[in-house]
C-alpha positions as CSV (number, residue, x, y, z in Angstrom):
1,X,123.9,134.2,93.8
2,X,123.1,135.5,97.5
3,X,125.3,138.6,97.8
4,X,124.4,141.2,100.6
5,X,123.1,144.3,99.5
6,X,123.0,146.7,102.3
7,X,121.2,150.4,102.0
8,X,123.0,153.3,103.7
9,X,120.2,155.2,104.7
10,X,119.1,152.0,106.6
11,X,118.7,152.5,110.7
12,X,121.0,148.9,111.3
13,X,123.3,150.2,108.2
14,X,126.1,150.8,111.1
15,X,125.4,146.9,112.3
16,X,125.2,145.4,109.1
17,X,128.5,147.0,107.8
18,X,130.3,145.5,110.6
19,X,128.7,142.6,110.3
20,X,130.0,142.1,106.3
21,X,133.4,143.8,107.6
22,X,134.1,141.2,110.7
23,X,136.7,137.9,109.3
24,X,137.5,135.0,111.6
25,X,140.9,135.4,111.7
26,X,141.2,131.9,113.2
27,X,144.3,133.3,115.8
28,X,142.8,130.6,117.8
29,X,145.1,128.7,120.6
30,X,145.7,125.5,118.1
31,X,147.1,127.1,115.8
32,X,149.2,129.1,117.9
33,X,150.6,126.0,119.6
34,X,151.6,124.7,116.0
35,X,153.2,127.7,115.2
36,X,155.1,128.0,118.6
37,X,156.0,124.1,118.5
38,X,157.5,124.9,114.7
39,X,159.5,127.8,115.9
40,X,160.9,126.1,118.7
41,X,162.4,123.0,116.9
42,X,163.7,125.5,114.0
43,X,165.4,127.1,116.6
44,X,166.9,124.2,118.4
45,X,167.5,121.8,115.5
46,X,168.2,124.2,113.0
47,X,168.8,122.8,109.3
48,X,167.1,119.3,110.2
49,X,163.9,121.1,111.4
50,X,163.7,122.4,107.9
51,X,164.4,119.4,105.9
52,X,161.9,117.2,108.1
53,X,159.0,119.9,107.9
54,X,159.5,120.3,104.0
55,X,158.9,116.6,103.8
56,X,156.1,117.1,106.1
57,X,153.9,120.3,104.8
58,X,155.3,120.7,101.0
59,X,155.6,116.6,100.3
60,X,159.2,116.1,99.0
61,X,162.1,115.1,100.6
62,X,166.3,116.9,101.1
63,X,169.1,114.7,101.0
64,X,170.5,117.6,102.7
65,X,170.1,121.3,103.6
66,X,172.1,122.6,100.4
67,X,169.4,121.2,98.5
68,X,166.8,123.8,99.7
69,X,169.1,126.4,98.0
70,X,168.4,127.1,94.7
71,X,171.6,127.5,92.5
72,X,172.0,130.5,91.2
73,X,173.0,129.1,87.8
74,X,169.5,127.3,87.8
75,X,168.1,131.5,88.8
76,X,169.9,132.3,85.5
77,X,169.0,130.1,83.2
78,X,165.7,129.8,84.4
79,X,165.6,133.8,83.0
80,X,167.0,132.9,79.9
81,X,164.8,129.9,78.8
82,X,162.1,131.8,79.8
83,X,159.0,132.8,76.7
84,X,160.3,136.4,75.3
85,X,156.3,137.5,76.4
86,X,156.7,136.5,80.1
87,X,160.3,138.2,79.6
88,X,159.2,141.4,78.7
89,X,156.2,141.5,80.8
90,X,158.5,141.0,84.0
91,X,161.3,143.2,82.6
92,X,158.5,146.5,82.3
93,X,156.9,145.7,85.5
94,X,160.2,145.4,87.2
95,X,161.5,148.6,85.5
96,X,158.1,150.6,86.5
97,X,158.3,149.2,90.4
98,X,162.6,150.4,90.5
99,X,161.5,153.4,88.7
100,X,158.7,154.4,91.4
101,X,161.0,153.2,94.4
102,X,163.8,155.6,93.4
103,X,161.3,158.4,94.6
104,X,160.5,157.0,97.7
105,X,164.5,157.0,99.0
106,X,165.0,159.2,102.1
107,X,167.6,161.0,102.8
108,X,170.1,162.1,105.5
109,X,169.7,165.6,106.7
110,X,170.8,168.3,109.2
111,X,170.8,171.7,110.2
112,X,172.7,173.8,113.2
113,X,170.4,175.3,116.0
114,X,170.9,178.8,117.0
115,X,173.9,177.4,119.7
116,X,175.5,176.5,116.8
117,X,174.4,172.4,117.7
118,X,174.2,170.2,114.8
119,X,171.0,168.2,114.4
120,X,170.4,165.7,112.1
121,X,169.1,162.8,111.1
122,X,171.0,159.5,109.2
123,X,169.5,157.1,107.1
124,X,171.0,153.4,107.1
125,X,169.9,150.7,104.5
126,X,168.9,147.2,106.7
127,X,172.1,144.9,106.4
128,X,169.6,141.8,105.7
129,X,165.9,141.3,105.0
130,X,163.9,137.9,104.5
131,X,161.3,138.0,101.8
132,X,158.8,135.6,101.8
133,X,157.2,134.8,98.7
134,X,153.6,132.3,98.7
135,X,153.7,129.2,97.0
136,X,151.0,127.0,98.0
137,X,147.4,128.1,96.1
138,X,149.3,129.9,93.3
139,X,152.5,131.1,92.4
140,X,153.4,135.0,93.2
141,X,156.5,136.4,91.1
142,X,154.9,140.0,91.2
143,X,155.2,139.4,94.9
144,X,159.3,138.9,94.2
145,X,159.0,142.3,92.2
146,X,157.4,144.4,94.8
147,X,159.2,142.6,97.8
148,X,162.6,142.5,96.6
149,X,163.2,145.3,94.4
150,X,162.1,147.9,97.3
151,X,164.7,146.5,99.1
152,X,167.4,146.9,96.6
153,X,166.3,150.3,95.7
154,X,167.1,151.1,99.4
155,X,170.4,149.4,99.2
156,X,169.9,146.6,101.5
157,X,172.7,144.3,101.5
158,X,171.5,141.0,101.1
159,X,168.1,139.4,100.2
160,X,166.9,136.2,101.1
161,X,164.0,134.7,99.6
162,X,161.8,132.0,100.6
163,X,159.3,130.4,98.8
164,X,157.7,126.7,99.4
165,X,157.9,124.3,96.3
166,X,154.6,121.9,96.9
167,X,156.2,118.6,95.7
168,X,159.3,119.9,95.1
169,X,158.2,121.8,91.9
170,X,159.9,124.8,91.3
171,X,157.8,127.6,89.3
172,X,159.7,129.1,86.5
173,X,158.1,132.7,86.8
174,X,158.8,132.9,90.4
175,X,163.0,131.9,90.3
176,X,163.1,134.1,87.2
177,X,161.3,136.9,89.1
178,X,164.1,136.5,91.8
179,X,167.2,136.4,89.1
180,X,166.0,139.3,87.6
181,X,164.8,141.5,91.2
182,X,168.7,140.4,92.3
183,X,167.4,138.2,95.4
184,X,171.0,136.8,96.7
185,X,169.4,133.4,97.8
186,X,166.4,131.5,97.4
187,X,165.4,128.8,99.5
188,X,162.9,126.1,99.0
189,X,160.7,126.8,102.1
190,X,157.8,128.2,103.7
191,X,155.2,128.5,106.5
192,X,156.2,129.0,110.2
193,X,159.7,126.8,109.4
194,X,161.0,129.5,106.8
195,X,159.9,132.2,108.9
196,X,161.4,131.1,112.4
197,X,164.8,130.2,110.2
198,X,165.1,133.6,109.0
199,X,164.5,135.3,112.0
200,X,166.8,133.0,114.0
201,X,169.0,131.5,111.5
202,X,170.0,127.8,111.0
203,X,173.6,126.0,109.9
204,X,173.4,127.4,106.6
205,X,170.4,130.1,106.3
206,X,171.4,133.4,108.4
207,X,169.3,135.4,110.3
208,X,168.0,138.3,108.7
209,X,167.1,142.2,110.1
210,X,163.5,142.1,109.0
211,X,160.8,139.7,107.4
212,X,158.5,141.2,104.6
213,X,155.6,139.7,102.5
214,X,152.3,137.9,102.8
215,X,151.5,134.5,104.0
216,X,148.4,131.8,105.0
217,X,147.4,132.5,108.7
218,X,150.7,130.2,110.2
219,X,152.9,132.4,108.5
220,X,151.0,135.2,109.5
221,X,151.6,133.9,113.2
222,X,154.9,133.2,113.4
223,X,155.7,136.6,112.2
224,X,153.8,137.8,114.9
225,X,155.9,135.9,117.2
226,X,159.6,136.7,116.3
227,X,158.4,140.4,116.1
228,X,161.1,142.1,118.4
229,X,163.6,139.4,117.8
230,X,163.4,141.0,113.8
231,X,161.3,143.6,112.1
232,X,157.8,142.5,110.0
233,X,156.0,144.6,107.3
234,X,152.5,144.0,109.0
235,X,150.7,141.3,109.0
236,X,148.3,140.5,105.9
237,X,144.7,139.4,105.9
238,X,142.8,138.4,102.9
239,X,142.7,141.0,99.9
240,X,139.9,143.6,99.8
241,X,138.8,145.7,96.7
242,X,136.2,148.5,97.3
243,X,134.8,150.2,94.4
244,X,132.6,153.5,94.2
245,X,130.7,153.9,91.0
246,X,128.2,156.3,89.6
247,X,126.4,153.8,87.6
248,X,128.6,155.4,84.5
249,X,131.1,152.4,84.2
250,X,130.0,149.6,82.3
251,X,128.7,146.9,84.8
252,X,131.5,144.3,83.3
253,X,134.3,146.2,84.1
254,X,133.1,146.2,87.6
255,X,131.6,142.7,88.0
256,X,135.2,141.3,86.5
257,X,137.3,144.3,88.9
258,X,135.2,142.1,91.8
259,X,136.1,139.0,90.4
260,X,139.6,140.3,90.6
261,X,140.0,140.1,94.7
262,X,137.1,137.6,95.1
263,X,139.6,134.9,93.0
264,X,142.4,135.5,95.4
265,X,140.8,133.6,98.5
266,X,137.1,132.3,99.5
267,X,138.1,135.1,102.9
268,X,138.9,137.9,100.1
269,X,136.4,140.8,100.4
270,X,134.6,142.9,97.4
271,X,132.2,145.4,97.9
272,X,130.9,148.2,95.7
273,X,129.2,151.2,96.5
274,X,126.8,152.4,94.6
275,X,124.7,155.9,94.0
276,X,122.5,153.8,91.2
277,X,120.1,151.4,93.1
278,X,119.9,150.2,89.1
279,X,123.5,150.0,88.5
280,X,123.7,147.7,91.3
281,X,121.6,145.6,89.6
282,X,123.3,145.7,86.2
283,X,126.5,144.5,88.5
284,X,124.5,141.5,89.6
285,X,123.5,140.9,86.1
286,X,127.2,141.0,84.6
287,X,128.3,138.7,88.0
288,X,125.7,136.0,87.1
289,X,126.8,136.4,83.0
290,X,130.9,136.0,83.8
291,X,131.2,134.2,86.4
292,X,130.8,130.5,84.5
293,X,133.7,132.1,82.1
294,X,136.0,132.2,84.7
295,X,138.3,129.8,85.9
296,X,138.3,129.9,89.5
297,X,134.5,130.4,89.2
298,X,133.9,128.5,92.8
299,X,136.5,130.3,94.5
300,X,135.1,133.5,93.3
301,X,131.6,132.4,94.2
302,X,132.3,131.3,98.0
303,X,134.3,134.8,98.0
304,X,131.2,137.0,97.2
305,X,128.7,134.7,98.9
306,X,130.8,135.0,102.0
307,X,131.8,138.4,102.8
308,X,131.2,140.2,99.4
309,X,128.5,143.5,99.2
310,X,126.8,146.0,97.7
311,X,125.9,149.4,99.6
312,X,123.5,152.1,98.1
313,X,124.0,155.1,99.0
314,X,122.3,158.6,98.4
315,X,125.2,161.0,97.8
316,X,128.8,161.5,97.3
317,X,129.8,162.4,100.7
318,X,128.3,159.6,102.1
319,X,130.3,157.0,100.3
320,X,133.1,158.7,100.8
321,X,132.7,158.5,105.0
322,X,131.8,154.7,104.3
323,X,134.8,154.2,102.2
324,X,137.0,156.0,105.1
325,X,135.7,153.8,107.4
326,X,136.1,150.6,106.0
327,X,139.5,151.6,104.8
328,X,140.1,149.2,102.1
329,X,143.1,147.9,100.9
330,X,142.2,148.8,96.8
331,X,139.7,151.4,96.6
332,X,138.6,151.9,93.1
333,X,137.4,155.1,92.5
334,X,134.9,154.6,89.4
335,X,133.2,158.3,88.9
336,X,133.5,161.1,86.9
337,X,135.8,163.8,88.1
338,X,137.5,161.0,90.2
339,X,140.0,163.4,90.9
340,X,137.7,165.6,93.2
341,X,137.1,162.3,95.3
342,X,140.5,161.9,95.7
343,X,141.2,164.4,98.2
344,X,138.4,163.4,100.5
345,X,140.0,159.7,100.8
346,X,141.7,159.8,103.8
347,X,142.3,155.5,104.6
348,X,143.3,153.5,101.9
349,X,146.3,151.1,101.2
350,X,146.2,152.5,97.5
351,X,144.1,154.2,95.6
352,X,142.7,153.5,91.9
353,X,141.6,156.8,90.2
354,X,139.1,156.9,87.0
355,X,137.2,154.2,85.2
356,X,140.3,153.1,83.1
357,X,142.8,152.2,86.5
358,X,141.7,148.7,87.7
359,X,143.1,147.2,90.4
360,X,145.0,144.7,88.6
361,X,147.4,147.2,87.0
362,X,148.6,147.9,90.1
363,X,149.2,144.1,91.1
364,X,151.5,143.8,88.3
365,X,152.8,146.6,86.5
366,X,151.9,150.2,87.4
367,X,154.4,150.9,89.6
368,X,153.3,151.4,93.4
369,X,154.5,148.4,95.3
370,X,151.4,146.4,95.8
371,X,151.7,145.2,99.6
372,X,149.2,147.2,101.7
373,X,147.2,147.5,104.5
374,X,144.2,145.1,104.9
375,X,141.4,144.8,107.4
376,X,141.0,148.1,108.4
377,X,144.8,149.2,108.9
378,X,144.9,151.3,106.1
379,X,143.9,153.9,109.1
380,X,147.4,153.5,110.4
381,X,149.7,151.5,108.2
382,X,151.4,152.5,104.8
383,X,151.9,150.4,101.5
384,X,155.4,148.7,101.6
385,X,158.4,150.9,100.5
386,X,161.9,151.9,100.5
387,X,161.5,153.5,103.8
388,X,160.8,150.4,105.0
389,X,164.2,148.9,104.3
390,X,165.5,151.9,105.8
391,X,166.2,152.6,109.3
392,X,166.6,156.6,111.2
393,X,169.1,157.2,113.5
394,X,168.8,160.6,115.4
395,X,172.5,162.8,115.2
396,X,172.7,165.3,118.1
397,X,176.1,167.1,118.1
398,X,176.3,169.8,121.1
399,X,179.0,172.7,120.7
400,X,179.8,173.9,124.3
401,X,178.1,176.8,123.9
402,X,174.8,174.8,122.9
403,X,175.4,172.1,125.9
404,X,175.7,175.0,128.3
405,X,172.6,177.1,127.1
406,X,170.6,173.3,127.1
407,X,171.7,172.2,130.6
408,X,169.6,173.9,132.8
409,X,166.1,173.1,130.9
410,X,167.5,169.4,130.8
411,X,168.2,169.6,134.7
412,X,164.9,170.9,135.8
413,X,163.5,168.2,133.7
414,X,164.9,165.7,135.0
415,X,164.5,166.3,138.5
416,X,161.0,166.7,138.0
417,X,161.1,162.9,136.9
418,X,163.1,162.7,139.9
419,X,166.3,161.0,138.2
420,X,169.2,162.9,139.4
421,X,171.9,161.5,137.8
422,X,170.4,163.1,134.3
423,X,170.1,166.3,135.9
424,X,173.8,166.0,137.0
425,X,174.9,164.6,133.7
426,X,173.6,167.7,131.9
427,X,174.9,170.3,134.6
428,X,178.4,169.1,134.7
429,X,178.4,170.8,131.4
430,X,177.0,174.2,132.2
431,X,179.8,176.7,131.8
432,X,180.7,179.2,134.8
């Protein structure tokens, strides 16, 4: 298999790592069209939009709009006929993700200035959120976990989950994810359609405060498109893992902790870093032993063979400034004393410390919600959370004393922006 193997002390190392970094993201004017086109009927023809691009993109066919609600006596049952295994393995995940949410509430606060003026901030739960939930190359009920109990740890409301149903088969892991997260509805949609009907409501789905959770590149662009008209998360490229090992970690684990991104999408990005030329080549070793075991073997294969990579590199602080700067979404941190690394890590959607945390405990079960950054916006952007089903509202309460004492600094202010009715405003309250 041809996999990239780039050297860090190379003179074109800076050339060739953005090289293996770059993605099409394929934002390109045809598919913004589609996207806009979608939008536009959703919003003018509401319910019918929905029904006809259903029958459309996902290949089966509403008698009416009711019918891309799922009952929530199907929700239930679904739950209860479920396999006691897949059961308790959602009920553990699910109690680990509530459990690691709780910490992440904020809180109201205050304090009084020395003019006795209160100051404060409030925190208000979102009224409505739309989650959306893939359903076209697999099926993602650890997306429903993540997604929807972060909202009900912050206290939002309502929930409204969409999720296409490809030929109109539902997946019984998914709706059970939902009954047991506490999603409020679930609707048999998705792409552009389900997007533009939660941010602008139809007949029968309303319009929500903010849309959260990943999508293929139309859903991606429509939620770039009703951004201001709701809130979004961020918007997701394909899933990265980068791993740094000192050669100590046996080359399977890290071949099949590759595998683990690489089976998500053919755009999905792996890359290890390496201070063992020779380890590198054990890696490639175990790659070319697993990879006929596994089931999405091609998908895996196009992955690496397109934008997977291994980089050598001489010492510890030099794959720590190439992790910071490709600032991955998973960064595996495979080394002894992983702890000292951890410090140093300053861009990364989440990090994985030690050779027994792979990435794929915290897909499922570990307890950090497992939306984050990609491409590069881990140098920004923060995983998914509470705080972002939460909103801040600034509380400025001024005695007469403290309006007084704050007028004149407010007028000078404003007439040096030259907008005199401010500077009036806060002078009328001076006292004589």
């Amino acid at each position: 298999m041809n996999i990239r193997t780039l050297n860090a002390s190379s003179e074109s190392f800076d050339q060739a790592l953005n090289d293996l970094l770059s993605w099409d993201e394929q934002d390109d004017l045809a598919i913004s069209q589609t996207v806009s086109k979608i939008i536009s009927d959703v919003r003018q023809q509401g319910d019918s939009a929905l029904i006809s691009y259903t029958k459309e993109l996902d290949c089966w066919s509403a008698a009416s709009a009711d019918e891309l609600f799922v009952d929530s006596e199907l929700l239930e049952n679904t739950w209860i006929d479920l396999p006691q295994e897949q059961k308790n393995a959602l009920t553990i995940a699910a109690d680990r993700i509530s459990a690691y949410a709780e910490h992440q509430k904020l809180e109201s606060w205050g304090f009084d200035d020395e003019y006795g003026n209160r100051l404060g901030q409030k925190v208000t739960s979102l009224e409505r959120v739309g989650v959306y939930v893939p359903g076209g190359k697999a099926a993602y009920p650890s997306s429903v976990l993540m997604n929807v109990i972060a909202a009900k740890v912050a206290g939002v409301s309502e929930i409204v989950m969409v999720t296409p149903t490809p030929n109109g088969e539902l997946n019984s892991l998914v709706l059970a994810a939902a009954w047991l997260a506490g999603a409020d509805k679930v609707i048999r949609v998705g792409g552009a359609q389900a997007v533009a009907a939660l941010a602008y409501g139809t007949e029968t789905v309303p319009a929500v405060d903010k849309i959260v959770g990943p999508g293929n590149i139309f859903v991606a662009t429509a939620k770039k498109m009703v951004f201001g008209r709701v809130g979004i998360d961020m918007i997701a490229g394909p899933s990265e893992i980068l791993i740094i090992c000192d050669g100590k970690t046996d080359p399977d684990w890290i071949a099949m902790d590759l595998f683990s991104q690489a089976e998500h999408d053919e755009n999905a990005q792996s890359i290890l870093i390496s201070l063992d030329a020779a380890f590198i080549q054990k890696v490639k070793s175990s790659i070319e032993k697993l990879l006929p075991t596994m089931e999405r073997s091609a998908v895996i294969k196009a992955s690496l063979e397109n934008r997977g990579g291994f980089i050598y590199t001489r010492t510890k602080d030099e794959a720590i400034d190439i992790a910071n700067k490709i600032s991955p979404e998973h960064l595996e941190l495979s080394v002894a004393n992983a702890d000292e690394w951890t410090g140093k890590i300053k861009n990364a959607g989440a990090i994985f410390v030690g050779r027994y945390t792979p990435e794929a405990l915290g897909d499922y079960c570990a307890g950090p919600n497992h939306v984050l950054p990609t491409s590069g916006t881990a140098r920004f952007c923060s995983p998914l959370g509470v705080y972002d089903f939460q909103k801040r509202t600034s509380i400025i309460n001024c005695s007469k004393t403290g309006s007084s004492a704050l007028s004149d600094t407010a007028s000078v202010l404003a007439r040096g922006e030259a907008l005199t009715a401010h500077a009036k405003s806060a002078e009328y309250r001076k006292l004589r």
